[in-house]
C-alpha positions as CSV (number, residue, x, y, z in Angstrom):
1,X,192.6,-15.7,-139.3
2,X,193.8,-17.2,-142.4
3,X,195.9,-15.1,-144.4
4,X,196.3,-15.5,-148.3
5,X,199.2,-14.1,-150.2
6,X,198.1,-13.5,-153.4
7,X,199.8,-12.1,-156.4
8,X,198.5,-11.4,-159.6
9,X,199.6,-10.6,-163.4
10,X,197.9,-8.3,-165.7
11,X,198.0,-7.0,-169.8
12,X,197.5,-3.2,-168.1
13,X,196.5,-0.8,-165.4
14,X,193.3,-1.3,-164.7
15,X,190.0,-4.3,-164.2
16,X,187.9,-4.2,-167.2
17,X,189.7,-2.3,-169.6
18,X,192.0,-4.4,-169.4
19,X,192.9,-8.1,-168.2
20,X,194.6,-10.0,-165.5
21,X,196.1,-12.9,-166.9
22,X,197.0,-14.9,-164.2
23,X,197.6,-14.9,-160.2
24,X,198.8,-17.1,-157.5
25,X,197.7,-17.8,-153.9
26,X,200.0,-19.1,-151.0
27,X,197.9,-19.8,-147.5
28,X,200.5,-18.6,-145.6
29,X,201.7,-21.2,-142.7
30,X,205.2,-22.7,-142.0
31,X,204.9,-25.5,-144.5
32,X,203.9,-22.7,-147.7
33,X,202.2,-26.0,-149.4
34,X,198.5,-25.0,-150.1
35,X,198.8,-23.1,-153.5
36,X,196.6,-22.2,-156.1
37,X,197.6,-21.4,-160.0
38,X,195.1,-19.6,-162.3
39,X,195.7,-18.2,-165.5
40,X,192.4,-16.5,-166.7
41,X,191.6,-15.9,-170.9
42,X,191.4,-12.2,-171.6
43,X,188.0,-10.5,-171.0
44,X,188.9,-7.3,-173.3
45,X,190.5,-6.9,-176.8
46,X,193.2,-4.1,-175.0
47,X,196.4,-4.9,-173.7
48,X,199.7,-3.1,-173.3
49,X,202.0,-5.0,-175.0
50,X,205.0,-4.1,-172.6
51,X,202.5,-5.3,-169.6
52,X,201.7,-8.2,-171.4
53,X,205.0,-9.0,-171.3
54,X,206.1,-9.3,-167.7
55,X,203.8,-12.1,-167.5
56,X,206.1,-14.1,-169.8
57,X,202.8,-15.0,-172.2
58,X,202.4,-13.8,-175.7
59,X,198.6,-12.7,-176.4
60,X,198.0,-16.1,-178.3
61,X,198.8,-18.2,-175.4
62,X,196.2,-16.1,-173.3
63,X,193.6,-16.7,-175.6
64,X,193.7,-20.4,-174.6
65,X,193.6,-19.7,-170.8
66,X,190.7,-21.0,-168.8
67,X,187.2,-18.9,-168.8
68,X,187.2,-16.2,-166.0
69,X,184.7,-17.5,-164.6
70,X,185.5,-21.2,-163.7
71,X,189.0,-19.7,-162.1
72,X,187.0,-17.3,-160.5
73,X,185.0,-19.9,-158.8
74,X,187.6,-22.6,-158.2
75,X,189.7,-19.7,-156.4
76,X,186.8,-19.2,-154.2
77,X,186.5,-23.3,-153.7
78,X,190.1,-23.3,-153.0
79,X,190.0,-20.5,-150.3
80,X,186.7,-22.4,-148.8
81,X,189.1,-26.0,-148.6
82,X,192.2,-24.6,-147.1
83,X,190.9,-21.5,-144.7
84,X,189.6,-22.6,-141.5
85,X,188.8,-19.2,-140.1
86,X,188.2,-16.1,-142.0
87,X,190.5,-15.5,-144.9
88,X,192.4,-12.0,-145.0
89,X,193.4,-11.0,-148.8
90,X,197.4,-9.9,-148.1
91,X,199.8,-8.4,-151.2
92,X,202.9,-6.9,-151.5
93,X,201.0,-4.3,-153.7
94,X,197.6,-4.7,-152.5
95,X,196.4,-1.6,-153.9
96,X,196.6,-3.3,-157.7
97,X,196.5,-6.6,-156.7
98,X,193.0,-6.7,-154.5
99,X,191.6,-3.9,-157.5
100,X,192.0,-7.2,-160.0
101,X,191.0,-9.8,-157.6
102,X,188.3,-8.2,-156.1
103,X,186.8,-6.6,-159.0
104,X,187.0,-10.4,-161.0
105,X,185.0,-11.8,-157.5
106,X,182.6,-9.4,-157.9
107,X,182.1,-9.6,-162.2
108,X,182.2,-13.1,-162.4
109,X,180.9,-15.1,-159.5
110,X,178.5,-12.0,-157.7
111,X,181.0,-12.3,-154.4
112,X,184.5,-11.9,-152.9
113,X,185.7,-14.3,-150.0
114,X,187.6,-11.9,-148.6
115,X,185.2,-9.3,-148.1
116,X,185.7,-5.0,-148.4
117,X,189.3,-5.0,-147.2
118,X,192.6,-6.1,-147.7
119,X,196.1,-5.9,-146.5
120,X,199.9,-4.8,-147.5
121,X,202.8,-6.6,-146.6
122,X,205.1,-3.5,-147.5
123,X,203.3,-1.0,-145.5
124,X,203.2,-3.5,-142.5
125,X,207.0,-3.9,-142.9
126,X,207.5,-0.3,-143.0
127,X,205.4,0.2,-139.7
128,X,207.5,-3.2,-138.2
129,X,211.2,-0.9,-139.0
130,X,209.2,2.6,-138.2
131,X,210.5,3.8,-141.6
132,X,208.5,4.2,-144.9
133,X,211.5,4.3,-146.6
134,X,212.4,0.5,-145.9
135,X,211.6,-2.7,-147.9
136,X,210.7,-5.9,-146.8
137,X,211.8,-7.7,-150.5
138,X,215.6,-9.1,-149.1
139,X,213.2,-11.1,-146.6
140,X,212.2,-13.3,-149.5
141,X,213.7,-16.5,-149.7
142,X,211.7,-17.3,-153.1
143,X,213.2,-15.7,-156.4
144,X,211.0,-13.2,-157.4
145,X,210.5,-14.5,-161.4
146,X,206.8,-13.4,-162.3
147,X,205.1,-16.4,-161.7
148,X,202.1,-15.2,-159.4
149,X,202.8,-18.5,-157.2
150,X,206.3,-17.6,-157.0
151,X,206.3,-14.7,-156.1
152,X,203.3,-15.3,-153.6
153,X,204.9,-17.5,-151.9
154,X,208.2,-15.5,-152.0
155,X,206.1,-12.5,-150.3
156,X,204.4,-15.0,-147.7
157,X,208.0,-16.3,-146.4
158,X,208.7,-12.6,-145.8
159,X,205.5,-12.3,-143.8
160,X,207.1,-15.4,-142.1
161,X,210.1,-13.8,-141.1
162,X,208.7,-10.7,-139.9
163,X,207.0,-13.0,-137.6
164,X,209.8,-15.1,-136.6
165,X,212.6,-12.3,-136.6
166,X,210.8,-8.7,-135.4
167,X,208.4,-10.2,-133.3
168,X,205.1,-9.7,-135.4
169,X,202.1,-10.7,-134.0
170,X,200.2,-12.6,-136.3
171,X,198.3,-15.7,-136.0
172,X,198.1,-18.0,-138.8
């Protein structure tokens, strides 16, 4: 399997309402040096101004991002060029990451590469330490700053150490 850390940015809650302004993608493997960068134009005149924000863009700068559907499609190229096996969508928060991602597969380009399912790297930490009160975030070596490929690959490095360190067993 090839996993793919992604992390993504949004102006608010939710996929269609609102927009996600950028993400990052880290193939995770030892090296951590197949990346992909996309920072998407707004498809909806709502945002959340204090959502907005944590992407460190104003709502101008958005406006001049790339068409949704060209990232869309060069995301899906990318996974395509660097997966050799099946690609398996992996977050720290899945459950609003893979809502953006998959729902802007689906919208724009009629499919999603990683099929129906995805996975959580803080849930599988917590099941790793038998605790759901535990966090895996002091495993990443990467600062956590907001950019999606940042923090991707700060996330995937933690998936890397869960391997190396507890004894995961995980194929990349």
């Amino acid at each position: 399997m090839a996993y793919i850390m992604v992390d993504i940015e949004s102006d608010g809650p939710i996929p269609g309402d609102f927009s996600m302004i950028s993400f990052g993608a880290v193939l995770v493997n030892e090296q951590l040096d197949k990346t992909f960068y996309g920072k998407l134009k707004p498809i909806s005149d709502k945002f959340i101004p204090e959502a907005l924000a944590v992407s460190g863009h104003s709502r101008g700068e958005t406006l001049t991002f790339e068409e949704p559907n060209i990232v869309m499609l060069n995301f899906a190229n990318w996974i395509k060029e660097v997966c050799k096996d099946r690609p398996i969508f992996i977050s720290d928060n899945n459950g609003f990451d893979w809502m953006f991602i998959c729902w802007y597969f689906h919208h724009f380009i009629g499919a999603n590469p990683f099929g129906f399912s995805s996975q959580n790297l803080g849930s599988l930490y917590k099941g790793i330490e038998k605790d759901t009160f535990k966090t895996f975030k002091h495993l990443r070596k990467t600062k956590h700053t907001h950019n999606p490929v940042d923090d991707a690959k700060g996330n995937a490095e933690a998936l890397l150490t869960m391997k190396k360190e507890f004894g995961l067993k995980i194929k990349f």
